[in-house]
C-alpha positions as CSV (number, residue, x, y, z in Angstrom):
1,X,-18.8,33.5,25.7
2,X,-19.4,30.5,23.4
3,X,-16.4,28.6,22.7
4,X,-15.8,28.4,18.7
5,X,-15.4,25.1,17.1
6,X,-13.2,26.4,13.8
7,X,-12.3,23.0,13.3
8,X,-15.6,21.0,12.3
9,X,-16.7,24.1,10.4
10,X,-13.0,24.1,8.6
11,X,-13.9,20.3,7.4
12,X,-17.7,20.8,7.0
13,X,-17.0,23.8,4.8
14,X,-13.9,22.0,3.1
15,X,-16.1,18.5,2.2
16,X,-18.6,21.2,0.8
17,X,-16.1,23.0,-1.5
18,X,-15.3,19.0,-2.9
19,X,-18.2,18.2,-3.3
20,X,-18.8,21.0,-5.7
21,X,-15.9,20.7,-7.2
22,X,-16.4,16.7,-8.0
23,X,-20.1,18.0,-9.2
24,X,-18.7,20.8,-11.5
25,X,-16.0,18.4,-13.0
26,X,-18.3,16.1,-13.9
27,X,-20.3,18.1,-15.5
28,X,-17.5,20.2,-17.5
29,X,-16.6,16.1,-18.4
30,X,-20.1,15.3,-19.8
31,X,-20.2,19.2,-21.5
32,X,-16.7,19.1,-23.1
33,X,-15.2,15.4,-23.2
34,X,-19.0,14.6,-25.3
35,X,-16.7,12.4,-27.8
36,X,-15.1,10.3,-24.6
37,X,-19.0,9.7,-23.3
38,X,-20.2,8.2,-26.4
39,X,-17.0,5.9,-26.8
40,X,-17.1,4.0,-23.1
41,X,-19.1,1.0,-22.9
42,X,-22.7,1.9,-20.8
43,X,-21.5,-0.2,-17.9
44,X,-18.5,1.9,-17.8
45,X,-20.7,5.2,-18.0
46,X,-22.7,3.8,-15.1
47,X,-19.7,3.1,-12.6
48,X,-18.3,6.2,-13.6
49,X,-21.2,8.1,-12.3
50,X,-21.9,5.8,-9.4
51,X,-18.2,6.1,-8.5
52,X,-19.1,10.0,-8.4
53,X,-22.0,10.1,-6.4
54,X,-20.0,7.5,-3.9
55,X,-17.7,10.1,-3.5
56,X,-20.7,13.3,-3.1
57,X,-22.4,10.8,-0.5
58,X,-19.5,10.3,1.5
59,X,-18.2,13.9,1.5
60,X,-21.9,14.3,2.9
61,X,-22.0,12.2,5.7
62,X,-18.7,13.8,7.0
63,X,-20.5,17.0,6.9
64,X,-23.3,15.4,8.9
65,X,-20.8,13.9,11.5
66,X,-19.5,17.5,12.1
67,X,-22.8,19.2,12.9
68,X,-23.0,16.3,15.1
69,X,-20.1,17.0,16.7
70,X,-21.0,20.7,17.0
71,X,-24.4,19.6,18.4
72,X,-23.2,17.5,21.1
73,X,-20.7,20.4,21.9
74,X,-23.1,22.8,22.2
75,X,-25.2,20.6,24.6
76,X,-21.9,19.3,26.7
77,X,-22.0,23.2,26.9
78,X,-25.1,24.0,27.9
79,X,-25.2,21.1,30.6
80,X,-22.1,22.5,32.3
81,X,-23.0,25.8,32.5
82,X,-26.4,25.3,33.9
């Protein structure tokens, strides 16, 4: 019986749920807060949005690490069962 690794798929599934969430906030910002957009300097606009994607990139790379992790699991498995 395969051992279940709740724990990466916890995080993976968790970074996923934040990174929709940042995604759908910025949009609702952009949609709703139209007035706030147009008042910002463009270099403000711009680190705004690179600040966002910082975030999206990151919380993707941490679900990268955890199929990793459930990759090298799986083979640690497979090599000591035969």
């Amino acid at each position: 019986m395969k051992r279940r690794n709740m724990d990466t798929k916890v995080i993976s599934a968790s970074c996923l749920v934040a990174m929709a969430a940042v995604l759908v906030r910025l949009i609702y910002k952009m949609a709703t807060d139209f007035r706030w957009f147009m008042t910002i300097s463009t270099g403000m606009l711009i680190l705004y949005i690179i600040g966002t994607m910082a975030i999206e990139i990151g919380l993707y790379y941490i679900v990268l690490a955890m199929k990793g992790i459930d990759d090298a699991r799986e083979a640690m498995e497979d090599r000591l069962n035969g």
